[in-house]
VEXDREN-656855 format. One record per atom (N, C-alpha, C, O, CB): residue in three letters; atom name; x, y, z. Coordinates in steps of 0.02 Angstrom, whole numbers. Atoms other than C-alpha are relative to their C-alpha. Last residue first. Glycine has a CB too. Layout:
BEGIN
  residuo  atomo      px      py      pz
      ALA     CA       X       Y       Z
...
***
This chain:
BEGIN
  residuo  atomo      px      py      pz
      UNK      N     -21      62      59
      UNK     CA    4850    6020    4515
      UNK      C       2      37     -47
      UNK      O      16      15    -103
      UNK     CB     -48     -64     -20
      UNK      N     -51      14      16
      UNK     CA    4847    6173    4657
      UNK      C      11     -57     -38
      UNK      O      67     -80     -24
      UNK     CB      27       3      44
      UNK      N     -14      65     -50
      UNK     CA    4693    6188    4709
      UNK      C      51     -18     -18
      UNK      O      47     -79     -18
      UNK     CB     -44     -59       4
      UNK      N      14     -20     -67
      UNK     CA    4664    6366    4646
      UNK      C      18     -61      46
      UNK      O      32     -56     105
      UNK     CB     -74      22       7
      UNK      N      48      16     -20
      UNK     CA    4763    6367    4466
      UNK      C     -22      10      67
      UNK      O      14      51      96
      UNK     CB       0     -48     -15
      UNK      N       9      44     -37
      UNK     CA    4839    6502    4447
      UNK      C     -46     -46       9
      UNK      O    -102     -29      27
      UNK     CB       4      19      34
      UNK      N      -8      30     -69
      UNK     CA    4784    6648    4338
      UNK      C       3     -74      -6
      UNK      O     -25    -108     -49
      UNK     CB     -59      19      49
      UNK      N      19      76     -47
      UNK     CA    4752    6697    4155
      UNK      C      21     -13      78
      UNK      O      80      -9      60
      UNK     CB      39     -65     -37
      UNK      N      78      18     -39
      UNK     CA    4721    6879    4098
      UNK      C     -32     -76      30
      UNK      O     -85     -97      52
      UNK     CB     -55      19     -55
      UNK      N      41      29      60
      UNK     CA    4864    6908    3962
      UNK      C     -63      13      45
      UNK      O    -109      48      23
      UNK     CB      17     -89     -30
      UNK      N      19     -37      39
      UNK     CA    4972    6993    4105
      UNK      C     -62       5     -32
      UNK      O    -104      49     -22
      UNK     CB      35      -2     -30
      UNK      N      29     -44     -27
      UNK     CA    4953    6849    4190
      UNK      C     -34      75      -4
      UNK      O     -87      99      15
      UNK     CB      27      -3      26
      UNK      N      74      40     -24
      UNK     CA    5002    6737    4068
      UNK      C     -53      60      34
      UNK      O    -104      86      12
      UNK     CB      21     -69      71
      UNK      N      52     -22      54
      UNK     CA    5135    6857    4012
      UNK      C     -58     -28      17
      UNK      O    -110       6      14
      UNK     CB      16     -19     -71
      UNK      N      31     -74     -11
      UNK     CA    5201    6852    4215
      UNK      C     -47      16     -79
      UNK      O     -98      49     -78
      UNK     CB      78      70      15
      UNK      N      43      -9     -54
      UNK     CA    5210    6660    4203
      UNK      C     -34      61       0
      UNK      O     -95      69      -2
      UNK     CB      32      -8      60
      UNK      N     -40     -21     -42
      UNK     CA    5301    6633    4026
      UNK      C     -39      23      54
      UNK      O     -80      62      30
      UNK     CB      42      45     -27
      UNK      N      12    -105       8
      UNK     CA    5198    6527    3925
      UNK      C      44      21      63
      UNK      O      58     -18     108
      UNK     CB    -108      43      19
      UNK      N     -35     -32     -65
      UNK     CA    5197    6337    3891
      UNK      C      -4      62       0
      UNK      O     -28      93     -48
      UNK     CB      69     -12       9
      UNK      N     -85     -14      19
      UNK     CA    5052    6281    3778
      UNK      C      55      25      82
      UNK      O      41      36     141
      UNK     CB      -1      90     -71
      UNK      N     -40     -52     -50
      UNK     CA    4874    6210    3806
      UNK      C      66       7     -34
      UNK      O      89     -31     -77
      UNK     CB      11     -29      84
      UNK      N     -23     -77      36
      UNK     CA    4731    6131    3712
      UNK      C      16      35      45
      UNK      O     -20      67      83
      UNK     CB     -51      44     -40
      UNK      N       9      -7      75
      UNK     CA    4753    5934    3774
      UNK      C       9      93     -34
      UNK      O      60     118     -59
      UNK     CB     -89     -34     -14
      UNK      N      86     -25      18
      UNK     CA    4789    5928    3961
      UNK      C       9      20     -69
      UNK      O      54      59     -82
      UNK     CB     -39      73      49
      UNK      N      26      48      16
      UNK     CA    4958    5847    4025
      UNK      C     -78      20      -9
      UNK      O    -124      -5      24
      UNK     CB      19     -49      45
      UNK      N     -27      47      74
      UNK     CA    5098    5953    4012
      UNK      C     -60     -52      -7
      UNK      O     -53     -92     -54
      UNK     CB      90     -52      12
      UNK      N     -47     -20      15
      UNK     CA    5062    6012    4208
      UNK      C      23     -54     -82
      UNK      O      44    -112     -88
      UNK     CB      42       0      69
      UNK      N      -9      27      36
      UNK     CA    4920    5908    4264
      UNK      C      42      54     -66
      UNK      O      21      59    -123
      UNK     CB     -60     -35      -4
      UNK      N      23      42      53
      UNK     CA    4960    5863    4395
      UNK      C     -28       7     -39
      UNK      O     -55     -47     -53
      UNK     CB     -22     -35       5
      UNK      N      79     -12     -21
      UNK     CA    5071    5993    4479
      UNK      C     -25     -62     -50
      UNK      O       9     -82     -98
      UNK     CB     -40      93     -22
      UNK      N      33      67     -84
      UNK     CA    5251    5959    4481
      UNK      C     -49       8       5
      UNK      O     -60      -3      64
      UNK     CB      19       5      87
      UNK      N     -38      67      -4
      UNK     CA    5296    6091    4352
      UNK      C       5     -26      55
      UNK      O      28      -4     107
      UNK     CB      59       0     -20
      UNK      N     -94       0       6
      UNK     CA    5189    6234    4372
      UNK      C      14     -84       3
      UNK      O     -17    -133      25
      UNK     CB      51      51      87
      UNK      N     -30      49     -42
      UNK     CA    5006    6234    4301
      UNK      C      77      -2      13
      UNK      O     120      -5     -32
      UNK     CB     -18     -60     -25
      UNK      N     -52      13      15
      UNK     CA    4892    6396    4214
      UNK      C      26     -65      56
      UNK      O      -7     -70     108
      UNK     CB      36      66      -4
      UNK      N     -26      -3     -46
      UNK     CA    4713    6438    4185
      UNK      C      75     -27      16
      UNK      O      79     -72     -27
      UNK     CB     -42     -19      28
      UNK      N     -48     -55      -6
      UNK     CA    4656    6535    4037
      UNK      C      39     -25      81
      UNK      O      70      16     115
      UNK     CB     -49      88      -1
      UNK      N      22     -19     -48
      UNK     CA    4504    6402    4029
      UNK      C      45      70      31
      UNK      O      22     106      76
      UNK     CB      -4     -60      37
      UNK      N      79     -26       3
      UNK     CA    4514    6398    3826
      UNK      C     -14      16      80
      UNK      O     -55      62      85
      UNK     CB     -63     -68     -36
      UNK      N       6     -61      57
      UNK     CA    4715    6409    3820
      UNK      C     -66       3       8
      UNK      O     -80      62      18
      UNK     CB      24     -11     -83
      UNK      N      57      36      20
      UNK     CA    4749    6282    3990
      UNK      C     -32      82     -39
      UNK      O     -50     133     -10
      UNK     CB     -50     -47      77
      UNK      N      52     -51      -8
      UNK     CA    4930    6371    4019
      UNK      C     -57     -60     -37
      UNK      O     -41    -100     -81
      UNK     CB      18      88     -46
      UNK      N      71      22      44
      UNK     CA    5066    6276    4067
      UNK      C     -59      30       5
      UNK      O     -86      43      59
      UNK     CB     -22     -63      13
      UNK      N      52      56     -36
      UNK     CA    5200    6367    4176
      UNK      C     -22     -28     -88
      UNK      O      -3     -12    -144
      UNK     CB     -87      46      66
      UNK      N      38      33      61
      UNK     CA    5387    6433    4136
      UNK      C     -55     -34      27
      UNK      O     -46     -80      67
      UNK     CB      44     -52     -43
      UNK      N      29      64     -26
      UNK     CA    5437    6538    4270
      UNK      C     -34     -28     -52
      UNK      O     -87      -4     -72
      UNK     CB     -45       7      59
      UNK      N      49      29      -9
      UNK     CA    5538    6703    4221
      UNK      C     -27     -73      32
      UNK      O      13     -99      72
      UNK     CB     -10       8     -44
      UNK      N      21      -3     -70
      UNK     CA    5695    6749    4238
      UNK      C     -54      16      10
      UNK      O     -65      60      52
      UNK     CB      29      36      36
      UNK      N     -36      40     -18
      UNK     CA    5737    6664    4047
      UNK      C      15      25      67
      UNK      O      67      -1      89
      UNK     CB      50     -13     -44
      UNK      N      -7     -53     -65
      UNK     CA    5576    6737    3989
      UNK      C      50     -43      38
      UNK      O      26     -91      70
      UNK     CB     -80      17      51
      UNK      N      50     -64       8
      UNK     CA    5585    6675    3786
      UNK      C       1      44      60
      UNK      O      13     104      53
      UNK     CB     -77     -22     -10
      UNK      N     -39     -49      51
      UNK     CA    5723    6563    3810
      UNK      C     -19      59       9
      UNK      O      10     108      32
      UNK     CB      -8     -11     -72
      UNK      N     -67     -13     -42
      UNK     CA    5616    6469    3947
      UNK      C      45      57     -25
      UNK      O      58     107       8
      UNK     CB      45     -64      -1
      UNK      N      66     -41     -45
      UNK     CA    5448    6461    3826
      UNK      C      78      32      53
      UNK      O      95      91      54
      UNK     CB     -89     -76      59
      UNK      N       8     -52      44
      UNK     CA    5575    6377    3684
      UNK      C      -2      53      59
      UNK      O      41      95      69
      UNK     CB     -66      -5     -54
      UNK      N     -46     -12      10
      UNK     CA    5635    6246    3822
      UNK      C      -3      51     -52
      UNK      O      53      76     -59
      UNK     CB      29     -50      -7
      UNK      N     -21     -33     -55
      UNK     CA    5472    6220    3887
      UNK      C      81      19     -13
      UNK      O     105      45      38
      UNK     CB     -15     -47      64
      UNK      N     -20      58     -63
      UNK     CA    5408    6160    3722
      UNK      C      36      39      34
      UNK      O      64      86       5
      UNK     CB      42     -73     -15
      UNK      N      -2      67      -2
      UNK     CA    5271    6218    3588
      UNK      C      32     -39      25
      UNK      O      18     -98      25
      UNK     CB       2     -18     -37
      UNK      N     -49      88      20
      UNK     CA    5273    6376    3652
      UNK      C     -20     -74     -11
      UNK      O     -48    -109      31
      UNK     CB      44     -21      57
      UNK      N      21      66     -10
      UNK     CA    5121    6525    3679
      UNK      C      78     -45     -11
      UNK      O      79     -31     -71
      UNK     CB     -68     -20     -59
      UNK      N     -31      38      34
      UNK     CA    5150    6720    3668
      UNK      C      20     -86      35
      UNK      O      56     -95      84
      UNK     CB      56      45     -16
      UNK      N     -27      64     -60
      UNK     CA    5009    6817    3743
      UNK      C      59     -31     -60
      UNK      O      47     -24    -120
      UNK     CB     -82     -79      32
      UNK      N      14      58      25
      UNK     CA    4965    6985    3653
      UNK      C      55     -39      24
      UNK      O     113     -23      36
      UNK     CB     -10      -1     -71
      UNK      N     -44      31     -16
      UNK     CA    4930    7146    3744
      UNK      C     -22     -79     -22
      UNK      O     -74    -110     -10
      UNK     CB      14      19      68
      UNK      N     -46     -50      20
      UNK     CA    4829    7283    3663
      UNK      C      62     -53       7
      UNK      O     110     -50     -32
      UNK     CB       1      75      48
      UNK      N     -22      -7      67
      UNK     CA    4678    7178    3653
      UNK      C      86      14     -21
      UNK      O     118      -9     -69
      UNK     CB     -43      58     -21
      UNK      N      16      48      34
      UNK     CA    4632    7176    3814
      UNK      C      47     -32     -47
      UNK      O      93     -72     -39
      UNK     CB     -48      18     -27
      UNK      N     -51      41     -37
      UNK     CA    4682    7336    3868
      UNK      C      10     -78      -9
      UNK      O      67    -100      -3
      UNK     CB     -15       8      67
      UNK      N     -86      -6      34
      UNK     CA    4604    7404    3730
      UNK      C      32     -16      32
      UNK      O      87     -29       7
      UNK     CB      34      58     -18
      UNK      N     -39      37      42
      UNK     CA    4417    7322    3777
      UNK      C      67       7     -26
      UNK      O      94     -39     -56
      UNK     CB     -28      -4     -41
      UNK      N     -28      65     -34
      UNK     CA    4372    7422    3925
      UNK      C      29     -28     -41
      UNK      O      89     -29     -29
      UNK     CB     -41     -47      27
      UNK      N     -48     -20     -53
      UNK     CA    4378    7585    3808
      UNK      C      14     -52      35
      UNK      O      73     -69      31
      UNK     CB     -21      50      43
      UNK      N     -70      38      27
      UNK     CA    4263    7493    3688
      UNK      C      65      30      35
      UNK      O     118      -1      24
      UNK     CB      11      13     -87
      UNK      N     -22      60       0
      UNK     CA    4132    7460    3816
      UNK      C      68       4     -84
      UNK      O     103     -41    -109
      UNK     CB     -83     -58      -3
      UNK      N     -27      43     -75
      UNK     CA    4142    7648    3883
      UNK      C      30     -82     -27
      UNK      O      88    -101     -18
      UNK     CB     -87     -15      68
      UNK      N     -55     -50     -19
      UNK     CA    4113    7723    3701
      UNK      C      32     -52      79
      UNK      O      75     -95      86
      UNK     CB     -42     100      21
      UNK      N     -64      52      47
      UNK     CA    3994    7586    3656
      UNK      C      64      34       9
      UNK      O     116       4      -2
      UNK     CB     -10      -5     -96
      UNK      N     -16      86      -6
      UNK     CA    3899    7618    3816
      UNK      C      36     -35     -51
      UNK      O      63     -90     -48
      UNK     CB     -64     -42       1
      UNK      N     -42      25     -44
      UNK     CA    3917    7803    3786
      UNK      C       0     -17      31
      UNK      O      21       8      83
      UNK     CB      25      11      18
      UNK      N     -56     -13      17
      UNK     CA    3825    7788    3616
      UNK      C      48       6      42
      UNK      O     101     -16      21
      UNK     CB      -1      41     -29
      UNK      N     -12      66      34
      UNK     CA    3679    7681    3687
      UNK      C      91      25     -24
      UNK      O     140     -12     -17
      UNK     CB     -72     -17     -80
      UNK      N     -39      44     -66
      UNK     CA    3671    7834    3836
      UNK      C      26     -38     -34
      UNK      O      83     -51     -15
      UNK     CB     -39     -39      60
      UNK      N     -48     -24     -27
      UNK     CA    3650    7971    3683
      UNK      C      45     -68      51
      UNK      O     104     -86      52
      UNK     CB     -34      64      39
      UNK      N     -73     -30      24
      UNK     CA    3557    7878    3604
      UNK      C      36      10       9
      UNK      O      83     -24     -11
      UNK     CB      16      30     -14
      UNK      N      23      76      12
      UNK     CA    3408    7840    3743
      UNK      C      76     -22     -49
      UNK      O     120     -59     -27
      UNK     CB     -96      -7     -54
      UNK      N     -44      18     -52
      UNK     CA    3453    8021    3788
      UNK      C       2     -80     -16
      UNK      O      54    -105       5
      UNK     CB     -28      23      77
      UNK      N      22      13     -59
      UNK     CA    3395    8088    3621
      UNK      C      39     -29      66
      UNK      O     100     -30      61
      UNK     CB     -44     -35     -15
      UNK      N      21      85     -28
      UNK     CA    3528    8143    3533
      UNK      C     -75      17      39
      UNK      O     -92      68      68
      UNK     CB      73     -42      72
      UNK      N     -18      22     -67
      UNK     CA    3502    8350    3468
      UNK      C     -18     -73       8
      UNK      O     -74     -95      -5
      UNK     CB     -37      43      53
***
């Protein structure tokens, strides 16, 4: 018989890998130019995604195309993925 000490450690890896397949399960697809990213969800919204902060920019925002490790992405995969909007709108 587990102890409980066990028992709980084992479903905390049970629980934390259950959170994790949603995660996982769905993979983001990135562009190297808004005319690929477009193709890809063509009634979609092409934003800019900032890849290490997961946050995204529409065209006319400042700094839309203009931040170092980012790609274009189709709005709803973004979201999907787990990035959001920016909040102040640049």
């Amino acid at each position: 018989m587990l102890s409980r000490g066990i028992a709980r450690y084992a479903a905390g890896l049970l629980l934390a890998a259950w959170i994790a397949v949603p995660a996982i399960a769905f993979s983001l697809t990135t562009f190297s130019s808004e005319r690929e990213a477009q193709a890809h969800c063509p009634k979609d919204i092409v934003v800019w995604l900032n890849l290490p902060t997961m946050i995204w920019h529409y065209k006319g925002q400042r700094w839309y195309a203009n931040t170092k490790h980012d790609a274009y992405a189709c709005e709803k995969e973004a979201g999907a993925s787990g990035a959001r909007g920016t909040h102040n709108g640049q």
